[in-house]
C-alpha positions in Angstrom: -32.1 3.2 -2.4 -28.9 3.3 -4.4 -27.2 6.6 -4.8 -23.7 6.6 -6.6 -21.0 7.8 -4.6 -16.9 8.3 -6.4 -15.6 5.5 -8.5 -13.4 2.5 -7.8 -9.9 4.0 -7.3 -6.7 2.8 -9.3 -5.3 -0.8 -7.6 -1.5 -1.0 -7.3 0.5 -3.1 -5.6 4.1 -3.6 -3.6 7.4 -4.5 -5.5 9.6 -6.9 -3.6 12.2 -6.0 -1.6 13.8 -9.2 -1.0 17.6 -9.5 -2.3 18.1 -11.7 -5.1 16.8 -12.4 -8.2 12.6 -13.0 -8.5 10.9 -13.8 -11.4 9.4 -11.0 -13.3 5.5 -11.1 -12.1 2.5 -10.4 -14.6 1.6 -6.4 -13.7 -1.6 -6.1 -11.9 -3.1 -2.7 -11.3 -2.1 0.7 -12.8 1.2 1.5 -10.4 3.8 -0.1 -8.2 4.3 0.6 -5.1 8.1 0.3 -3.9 9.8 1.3 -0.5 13.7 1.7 -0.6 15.1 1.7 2.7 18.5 3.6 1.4 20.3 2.1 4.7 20.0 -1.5 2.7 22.4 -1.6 -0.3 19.3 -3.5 -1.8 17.4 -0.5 -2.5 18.9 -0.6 -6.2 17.7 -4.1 -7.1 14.7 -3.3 -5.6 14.0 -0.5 -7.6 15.1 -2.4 -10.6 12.5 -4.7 -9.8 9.9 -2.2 -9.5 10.8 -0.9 -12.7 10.7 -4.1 -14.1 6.8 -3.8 -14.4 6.8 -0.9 -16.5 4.1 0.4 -14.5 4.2 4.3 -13.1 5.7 3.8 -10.2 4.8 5.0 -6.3 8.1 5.8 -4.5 8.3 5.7 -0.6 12.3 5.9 0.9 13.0 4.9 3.9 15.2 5.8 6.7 16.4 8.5 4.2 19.5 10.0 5.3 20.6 13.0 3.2 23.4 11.9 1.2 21.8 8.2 0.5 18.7 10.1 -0.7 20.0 12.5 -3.1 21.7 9.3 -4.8 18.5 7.6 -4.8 16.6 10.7 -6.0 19.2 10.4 -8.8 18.1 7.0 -9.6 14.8 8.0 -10.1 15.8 10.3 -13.3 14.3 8.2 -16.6 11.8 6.7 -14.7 7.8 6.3 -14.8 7.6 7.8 -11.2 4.0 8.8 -10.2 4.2 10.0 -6.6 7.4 10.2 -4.3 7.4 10.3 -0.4 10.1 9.6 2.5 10.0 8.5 6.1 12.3 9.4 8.7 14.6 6.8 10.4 14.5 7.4 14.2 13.4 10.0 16.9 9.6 10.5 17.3 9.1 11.1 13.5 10.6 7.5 13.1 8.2 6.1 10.2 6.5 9.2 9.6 7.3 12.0 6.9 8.5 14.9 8.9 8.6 18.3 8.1 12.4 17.9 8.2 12.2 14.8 5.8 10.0 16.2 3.4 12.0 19.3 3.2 15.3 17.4 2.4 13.4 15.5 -0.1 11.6 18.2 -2.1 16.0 19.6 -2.3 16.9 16.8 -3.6 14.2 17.1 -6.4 15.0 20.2 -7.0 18.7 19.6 -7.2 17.9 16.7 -10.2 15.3 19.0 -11.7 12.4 16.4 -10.8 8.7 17.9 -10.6 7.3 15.4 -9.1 4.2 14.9 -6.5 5.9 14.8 -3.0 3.0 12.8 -0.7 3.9 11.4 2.9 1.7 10.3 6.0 2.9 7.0 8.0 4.6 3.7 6.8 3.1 1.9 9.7 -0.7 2.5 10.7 -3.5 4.9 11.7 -2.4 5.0 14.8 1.1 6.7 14.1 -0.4 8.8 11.8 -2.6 10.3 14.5 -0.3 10.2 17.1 2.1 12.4 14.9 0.3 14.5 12.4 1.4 17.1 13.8 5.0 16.8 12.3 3.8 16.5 8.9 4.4 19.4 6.6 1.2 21.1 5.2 2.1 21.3 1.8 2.0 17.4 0.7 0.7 16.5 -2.3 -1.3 13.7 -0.4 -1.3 11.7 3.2 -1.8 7.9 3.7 -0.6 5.3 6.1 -0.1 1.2 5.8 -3.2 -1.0 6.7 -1.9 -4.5 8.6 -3.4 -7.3 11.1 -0.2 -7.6 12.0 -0.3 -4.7 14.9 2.2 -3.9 17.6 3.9 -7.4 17.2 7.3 -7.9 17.5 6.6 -12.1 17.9 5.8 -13.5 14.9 3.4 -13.1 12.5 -0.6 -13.5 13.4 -4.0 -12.7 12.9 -5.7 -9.5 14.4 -6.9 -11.8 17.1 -4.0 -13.7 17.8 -5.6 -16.6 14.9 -3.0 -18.2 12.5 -1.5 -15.7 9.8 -3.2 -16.8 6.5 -2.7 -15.4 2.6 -4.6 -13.2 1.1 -6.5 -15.1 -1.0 -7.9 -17.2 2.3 -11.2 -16.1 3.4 -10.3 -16.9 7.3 -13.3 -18.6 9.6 -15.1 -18.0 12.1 -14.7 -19.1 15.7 -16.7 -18.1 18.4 -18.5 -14.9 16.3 -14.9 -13.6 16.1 -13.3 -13.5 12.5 -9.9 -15.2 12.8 -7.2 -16.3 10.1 -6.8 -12.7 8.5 -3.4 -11.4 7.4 -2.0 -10.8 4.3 1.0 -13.4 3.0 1.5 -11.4 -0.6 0.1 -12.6 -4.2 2.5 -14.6 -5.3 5.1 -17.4 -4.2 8.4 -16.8 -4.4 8.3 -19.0 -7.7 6.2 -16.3 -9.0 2.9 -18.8 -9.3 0.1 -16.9 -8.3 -2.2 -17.0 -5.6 -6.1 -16.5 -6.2 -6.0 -13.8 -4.6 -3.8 -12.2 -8.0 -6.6 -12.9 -10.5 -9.2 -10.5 -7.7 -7.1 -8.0 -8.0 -6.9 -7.7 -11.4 -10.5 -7.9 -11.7 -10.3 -5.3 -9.0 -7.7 -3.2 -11.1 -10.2 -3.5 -13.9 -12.8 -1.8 -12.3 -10.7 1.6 -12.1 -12.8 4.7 -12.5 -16.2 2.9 -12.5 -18.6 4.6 -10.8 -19.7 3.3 -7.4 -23.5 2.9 -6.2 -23.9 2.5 -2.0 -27.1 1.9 -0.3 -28.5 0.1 2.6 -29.7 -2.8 3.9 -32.4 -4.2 5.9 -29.8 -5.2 8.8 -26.3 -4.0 7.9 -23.5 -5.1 9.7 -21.3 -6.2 7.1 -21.6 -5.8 3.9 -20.0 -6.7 0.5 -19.3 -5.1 -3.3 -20.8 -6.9 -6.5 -20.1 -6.0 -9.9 -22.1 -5.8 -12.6 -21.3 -4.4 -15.9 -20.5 -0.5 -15.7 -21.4 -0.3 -11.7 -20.4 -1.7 -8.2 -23.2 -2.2 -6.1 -24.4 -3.6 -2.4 -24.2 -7.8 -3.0 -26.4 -7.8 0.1 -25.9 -8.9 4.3 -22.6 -11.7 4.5 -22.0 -13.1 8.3 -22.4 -10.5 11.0 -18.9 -9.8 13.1 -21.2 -10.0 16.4 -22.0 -14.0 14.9 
């Protein structure tokens, strides 16, 4: 039995941070995403960049010292922005948006005349943003946090189990019942060809607003999304994570 429950949300994705030039991408989704850590004088290009998609864009500064951010909040006047958010840059609310954060933020704002949505959580993972919810103001606009395989790692990059880092258009394997191989590597090369992944999400990023239909299944333990046209519904049992 189906029974429809919200619609696909909007899809956006990050802007490059990188220095130096990039080749301007084709925009997927309805927003950009774009994090400028203000104590990298690279924040500017990188907000260029963002701009560059003329898509609404999704703020987030990082290790926002007061003076840096009212400059960048001043960079922001002219622009697309959608939401806005900061994180803090050391102490316990290192990576999280603080109540002190938030509060020099929403000044700066003011200070440039900027109404804009002020939203905050973690830059990291769940985890951070349970450990330290309690020093997030009450009054944000919205909460969220980062999703990554790559967890608590400060070796190189790998998979959730310890697997091979893969892109995000590879579908991983299998080994032993244990899903290995998963990690995102971005949508694009740094020649700006992109990956397959690129074309999903714009199929994805279609999808925006159409209602979703949930249900379940005879043996359920992982499931899949199938579209057809004007719904998303159950595509049925794929590989079980026991094996």
């Amino acid at each position: 039995m189906l029974h429809t429950a919200g619609v696909v949300p909007a899809i956006g994705v990050g802007a490059a941070t990188a220095p130096g030039p990039a080749p301007e991408p084709t925009p997927i989704g309805s927003f950009v995403r774009v994090e400028l850590d203000l104590a990298s004088p690279a924040w500017r290009a990188a907000l260029d960049r963002a701009t560059a998609s003329r898509l609404r864009l999704d703020v987030r500064f990082v290790r926002a010292s007061a003076p840096g951010l009212f400059e960048a909040v001043r960079a922001l006047r002219g622009l697309h922005v959608r939401t806005v958010g900061a994180f803090a840059c050391d102490g316990p609310e290192k990576h999280l948006s603080d109540a002190t954060t938030v509060a020099a933020l929403r000044e700066a704002l003011r200070e440039e005349g900027l109404d804009l949505p002020v939203v905050g959580g973690a830059r990291t993972h769940f985890t951070e943003l349970n450990r330290g919810h309690d020093l997030l103001p009450d009054d944000l606009d919205g909460v969220g946090f980062a999703v990554t395989p790559l967890f608590h790692s400060r070796a190189r990059a790998r998979g959730v189990d310890g697997g091979e880092p893969r892109r995000a258009d590879d579908t991983g394997h299998r080994v032993g019942g244990v899903l290995r191989g998963v990690g995102a590597r971005g949508i694009r090369s740094s020649d700006g060809e992109p990956y397959p992944v690129a074309e999903a999400l714009g199929v994805l990023a279609g999808l925006a607003g159409v209602p979703v239909e949930v249900g379940g299944s005879a043996r359920p333990p992982l499931g899949a999304a199938e579209y057809s046209p004007g719904r998303m519904c159950p595509a049925g049992e794929i590989a079980s994570i026991e094996g």
